[in-house]
C-alpha positions as CSV (number, residue, x, y, z in Angstrom):
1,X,-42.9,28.7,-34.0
2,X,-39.8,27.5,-35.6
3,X,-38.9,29.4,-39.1
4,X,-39.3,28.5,-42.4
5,X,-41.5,25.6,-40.5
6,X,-45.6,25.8,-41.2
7,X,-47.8,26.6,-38.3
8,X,-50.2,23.6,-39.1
9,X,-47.2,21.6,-38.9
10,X,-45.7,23.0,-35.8
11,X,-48.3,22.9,-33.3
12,X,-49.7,19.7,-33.3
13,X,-45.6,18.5,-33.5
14,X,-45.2,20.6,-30.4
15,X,-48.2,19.5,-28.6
16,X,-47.2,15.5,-29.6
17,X,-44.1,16.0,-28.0
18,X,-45.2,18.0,-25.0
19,X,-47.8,14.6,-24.3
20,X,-44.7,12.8,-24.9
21,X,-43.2,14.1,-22.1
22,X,-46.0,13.8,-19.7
23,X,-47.0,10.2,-20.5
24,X,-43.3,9.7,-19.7
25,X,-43.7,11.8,-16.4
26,X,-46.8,9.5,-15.5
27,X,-44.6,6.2,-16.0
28,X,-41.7,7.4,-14.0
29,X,-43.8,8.7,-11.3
30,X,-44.3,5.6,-9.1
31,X,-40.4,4.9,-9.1
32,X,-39.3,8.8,-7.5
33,X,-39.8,7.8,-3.9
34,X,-37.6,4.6,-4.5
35,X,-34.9,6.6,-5.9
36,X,-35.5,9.4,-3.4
37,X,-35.5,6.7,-1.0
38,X,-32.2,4.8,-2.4
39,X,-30.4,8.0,-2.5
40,X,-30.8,9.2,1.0
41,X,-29.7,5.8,2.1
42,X,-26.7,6.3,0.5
43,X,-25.5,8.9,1.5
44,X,-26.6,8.6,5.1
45,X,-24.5,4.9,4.8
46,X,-21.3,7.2,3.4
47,X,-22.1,9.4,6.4
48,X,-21.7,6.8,8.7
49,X,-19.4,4.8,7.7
50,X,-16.6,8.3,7.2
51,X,-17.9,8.8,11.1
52,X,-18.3,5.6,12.5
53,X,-16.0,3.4,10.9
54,X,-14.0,1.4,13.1
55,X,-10.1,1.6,13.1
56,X,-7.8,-1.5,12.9
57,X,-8.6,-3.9,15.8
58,X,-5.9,-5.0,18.1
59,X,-4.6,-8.6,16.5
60,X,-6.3,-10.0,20.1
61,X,-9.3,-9.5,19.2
62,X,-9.2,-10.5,15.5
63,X,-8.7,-13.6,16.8
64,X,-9.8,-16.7,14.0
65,X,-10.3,-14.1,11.6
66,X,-6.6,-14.3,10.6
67,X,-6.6,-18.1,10.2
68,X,-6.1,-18.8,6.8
69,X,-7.2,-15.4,5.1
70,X,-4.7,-13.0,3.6
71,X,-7.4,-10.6,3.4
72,X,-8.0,-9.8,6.6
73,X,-4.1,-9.3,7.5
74,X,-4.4,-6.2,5.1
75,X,-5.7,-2.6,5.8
76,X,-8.2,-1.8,3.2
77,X,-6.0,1.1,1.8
78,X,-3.2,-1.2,1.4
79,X,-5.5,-4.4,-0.2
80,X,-6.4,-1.8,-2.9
81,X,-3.1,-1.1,-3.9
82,X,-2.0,-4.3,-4.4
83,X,-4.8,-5.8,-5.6
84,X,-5.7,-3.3,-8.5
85,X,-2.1,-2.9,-9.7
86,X,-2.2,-4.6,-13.7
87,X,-1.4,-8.0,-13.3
88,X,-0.5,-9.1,-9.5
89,X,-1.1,-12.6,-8.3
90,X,-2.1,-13.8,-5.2
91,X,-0.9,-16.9,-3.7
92,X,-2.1,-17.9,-0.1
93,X,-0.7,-20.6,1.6
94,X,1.1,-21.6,5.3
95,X,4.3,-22.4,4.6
96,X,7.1,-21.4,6.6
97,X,8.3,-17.9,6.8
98,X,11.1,-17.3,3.9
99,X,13.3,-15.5,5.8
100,X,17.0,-15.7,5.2
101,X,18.0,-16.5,8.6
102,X,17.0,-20.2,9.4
103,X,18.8,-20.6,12.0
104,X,16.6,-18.3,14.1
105,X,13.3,-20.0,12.2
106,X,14.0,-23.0,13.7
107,X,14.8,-21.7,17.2
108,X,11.1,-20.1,17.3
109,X,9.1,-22.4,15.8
110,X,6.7,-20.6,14.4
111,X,3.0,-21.8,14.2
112,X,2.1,-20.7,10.7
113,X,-1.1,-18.8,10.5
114,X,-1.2,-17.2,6.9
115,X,1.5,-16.7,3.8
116,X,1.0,-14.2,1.2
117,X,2.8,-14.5,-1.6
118,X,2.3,-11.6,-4.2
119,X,3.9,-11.3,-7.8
120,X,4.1,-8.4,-9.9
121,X,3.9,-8.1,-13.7
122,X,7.9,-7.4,-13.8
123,X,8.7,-11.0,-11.9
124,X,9.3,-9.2,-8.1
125,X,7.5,-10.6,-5.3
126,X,6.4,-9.7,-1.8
127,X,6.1,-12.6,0.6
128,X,4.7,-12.2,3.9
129,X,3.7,-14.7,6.8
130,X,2.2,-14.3,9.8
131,X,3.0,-16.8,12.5
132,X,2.3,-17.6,16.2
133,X,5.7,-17.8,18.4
134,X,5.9,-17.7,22.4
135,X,5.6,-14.2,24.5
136,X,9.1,-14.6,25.2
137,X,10.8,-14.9,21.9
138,X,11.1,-11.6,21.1
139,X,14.6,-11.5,22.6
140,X,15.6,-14.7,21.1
141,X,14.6,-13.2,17.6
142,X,16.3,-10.1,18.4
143,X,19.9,-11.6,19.5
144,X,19.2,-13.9,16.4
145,X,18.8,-12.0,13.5
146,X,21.3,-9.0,14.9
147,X,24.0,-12.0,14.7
148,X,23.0,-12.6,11.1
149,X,23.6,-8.7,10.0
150,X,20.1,-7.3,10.9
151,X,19.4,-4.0,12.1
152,X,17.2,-4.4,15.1
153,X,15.3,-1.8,17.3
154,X,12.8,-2.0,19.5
155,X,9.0,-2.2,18.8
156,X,6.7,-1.9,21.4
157,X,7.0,-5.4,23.8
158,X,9.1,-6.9,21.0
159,X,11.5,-6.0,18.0
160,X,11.6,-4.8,14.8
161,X,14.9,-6.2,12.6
162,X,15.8,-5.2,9.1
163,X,18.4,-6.2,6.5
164,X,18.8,-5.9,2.4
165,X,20.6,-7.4,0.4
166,X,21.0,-6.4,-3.1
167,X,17.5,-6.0,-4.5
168,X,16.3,-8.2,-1.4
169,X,14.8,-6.4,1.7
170,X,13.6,-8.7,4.8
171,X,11.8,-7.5,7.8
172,X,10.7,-9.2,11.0
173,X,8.9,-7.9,13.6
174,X,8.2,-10.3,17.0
175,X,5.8,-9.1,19.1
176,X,3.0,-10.2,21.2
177,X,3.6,-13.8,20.5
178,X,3.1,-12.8,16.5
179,X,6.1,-12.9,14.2
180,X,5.4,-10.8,10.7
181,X,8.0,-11.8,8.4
182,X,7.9,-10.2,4.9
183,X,11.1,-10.8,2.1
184,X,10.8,-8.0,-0.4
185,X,12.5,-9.3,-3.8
186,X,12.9,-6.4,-6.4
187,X,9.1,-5.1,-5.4
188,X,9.2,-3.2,-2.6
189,X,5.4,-1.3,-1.9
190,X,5.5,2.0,-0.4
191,X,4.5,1.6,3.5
192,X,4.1,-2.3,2.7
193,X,5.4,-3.4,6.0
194,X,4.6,-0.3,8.0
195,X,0.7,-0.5,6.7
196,X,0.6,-4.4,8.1
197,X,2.4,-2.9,11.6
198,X,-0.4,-0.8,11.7
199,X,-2.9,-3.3,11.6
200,X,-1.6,-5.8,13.9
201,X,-0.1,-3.3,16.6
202,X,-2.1,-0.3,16.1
């Protein structure tokens, strides 16, 4: 009984509320094995997919996939980044790679698969293309770019070749008959070019 409160008054309020309840009980009822239901299937898919989940898939056997689709050249971890910083844009499209040494574009002649352009709020931009060139051109990239003041090592069956300039980094890697170029202009993404590597070369 609730002070200064009247009994008369305070039982039947207590017992209206109490049916309340119940009637409320009885409509939700019918829905608790759904929920139950939907809830274990959650967490068994979480489960899974923390076991299960596949890692990043040779670029062999990606195949099509990386046709014209900047999405699937990016690990998920690195797609999130970008995409939920305030304000980036997006620009997909196959033009040639914008690397400063043309000379050695021309030499390769790179079959264009993908170009992603990304712009941040503050005007930098991060352009990377990913482009079909012969098995064999990883040397004539490497001798290429070194003339041109790159820093080349090697990666893998091909070469990795460096240079900045100012505010402007380029890298190119040639490998596998795939040449990643990406010109970094006053944006530079932590593990930008290392987090693509991964994905193609794992």
């Amino acid at each position: 009984m609730i002070g200064g409160r009247q009994g008369w008054i305070a039982w039947p309020a207590g017992v209206l509320c109490a049916g309340v309840v119940a009637g409320l009980v009885w409509l939700a009822a019918p829905g608790i094995p759904g929920a139950v239901q939907l809830v274990g299937d959650l967490l068994r898919s979480g489960a899974s997919t923390s076991t299960t989940k596949a890692g990043p898939r040779p670029i062999q056997s990606i195949g099509t996939a990386l046709s014209d689709d900047c999405r699937s050249l990016y690990p998920d971890g690195l797609w999130s980044r970008l995409t939920w910083q305030p304000h980036t844009v997006l620009d997909q499209s196959q033009d040639e790679p914008a690397t400063s040494a043309k000379a050695v574009r021309d030499a390769l002649r790179p079959r264009v698969l993908m170009t992603c352009m990304w712009r941040d709020a503050e005007g930098g931009q991060v352009v990377t293309t990913l482009a079909k060139v012969d098995v064999s051109d990883g040397a004539i990239a490497g001798a290429g770019l070194a003339s041109q003041g790159f820093t080349c090592v090697d990666a893998g069956e091909g070469v990795r070749c460096s240079k900045t300039s100012g505010d402007v980094t380029e890298t190119d890697i040639v490998r596998g008959g795939m040449w990643l170029s990406t010109v970094e202009t006053a944006w530079h993404p932590d593990g930008y070019v290392d987090a693509l590597a991964g994905r193609l070369w794992p």
